[in-house]
N, C-alpha and C positions, 0 to 999 in steps of 0.2 A: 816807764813809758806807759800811759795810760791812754786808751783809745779816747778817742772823741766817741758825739753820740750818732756818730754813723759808721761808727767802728772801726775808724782807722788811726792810725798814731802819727805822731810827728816822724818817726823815722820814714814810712809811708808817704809823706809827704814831702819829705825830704829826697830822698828816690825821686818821686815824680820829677823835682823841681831841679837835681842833676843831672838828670836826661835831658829835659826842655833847654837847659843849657848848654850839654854836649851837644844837640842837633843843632841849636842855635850856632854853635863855635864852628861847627862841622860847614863845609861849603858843599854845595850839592847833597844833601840830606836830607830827607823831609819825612815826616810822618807816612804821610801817603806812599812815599817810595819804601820806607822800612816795611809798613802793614803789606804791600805786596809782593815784596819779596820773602815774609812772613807765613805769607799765603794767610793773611786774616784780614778781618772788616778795619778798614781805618776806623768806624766809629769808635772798635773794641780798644786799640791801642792810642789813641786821641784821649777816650776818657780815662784813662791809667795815666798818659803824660803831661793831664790836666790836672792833676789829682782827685779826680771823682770816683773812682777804683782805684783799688793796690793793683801794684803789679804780684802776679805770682810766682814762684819763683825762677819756674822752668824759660816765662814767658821773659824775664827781668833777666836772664841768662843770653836767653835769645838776640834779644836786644842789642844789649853789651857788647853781646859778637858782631850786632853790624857796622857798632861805633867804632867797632875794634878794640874793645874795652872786656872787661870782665865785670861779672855780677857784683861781685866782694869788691871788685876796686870805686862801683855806683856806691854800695853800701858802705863803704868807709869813708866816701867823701859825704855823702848826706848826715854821717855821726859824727865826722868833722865841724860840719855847718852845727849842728843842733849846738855841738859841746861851745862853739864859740857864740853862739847867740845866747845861749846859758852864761858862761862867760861877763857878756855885757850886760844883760839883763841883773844879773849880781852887783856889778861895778856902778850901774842907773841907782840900785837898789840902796846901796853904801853910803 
């Protein structure tokens, strides 16, 4: 896993892009509602669920908890996604 040149990795972006879809699946969720009951700036956790920042871990923890999710369970679906986009991109590749 090799970062990009803004230093963040596919798994990084894969996070991001689990959450944006858990909030999305979730009814009544929204960024703004998570960041305040956070008690942080919506722009801090926007640019993390956009992928322009990682999340860190405690904060990707946090999170988790409000989707009613855990940290490891975002992280094993975004190495899910990678390994099957690997996957394809091999089978294109063939």
């Amino acid at each position: 896993m090799h970062p990009n040149r803004n230093g963040f990795t596919d798994l990084d972006a894969g996070v991001a892009a689990e959450i944006r879809s858990e909030i999305a699946r979730q009814k009544d969720v929204s960024v703004k509602g998570i960041a305040e009951r956070l008690d942080i700036r919506r722009a801090t956790l926007s640019s993390r669920v956009n992928g322009h920042a990682p999340f860190a871990p405690s904060l990707l923890a946090a999170v988790a908890a409000e989707l009613g999710l855990k940290a490891s369970e975002i992280v094993a679906r975004a190495e899910q996604a990678a390994e099957r986009a690997d996957e394809s991109a091999l089978a294109v590749a063939s």
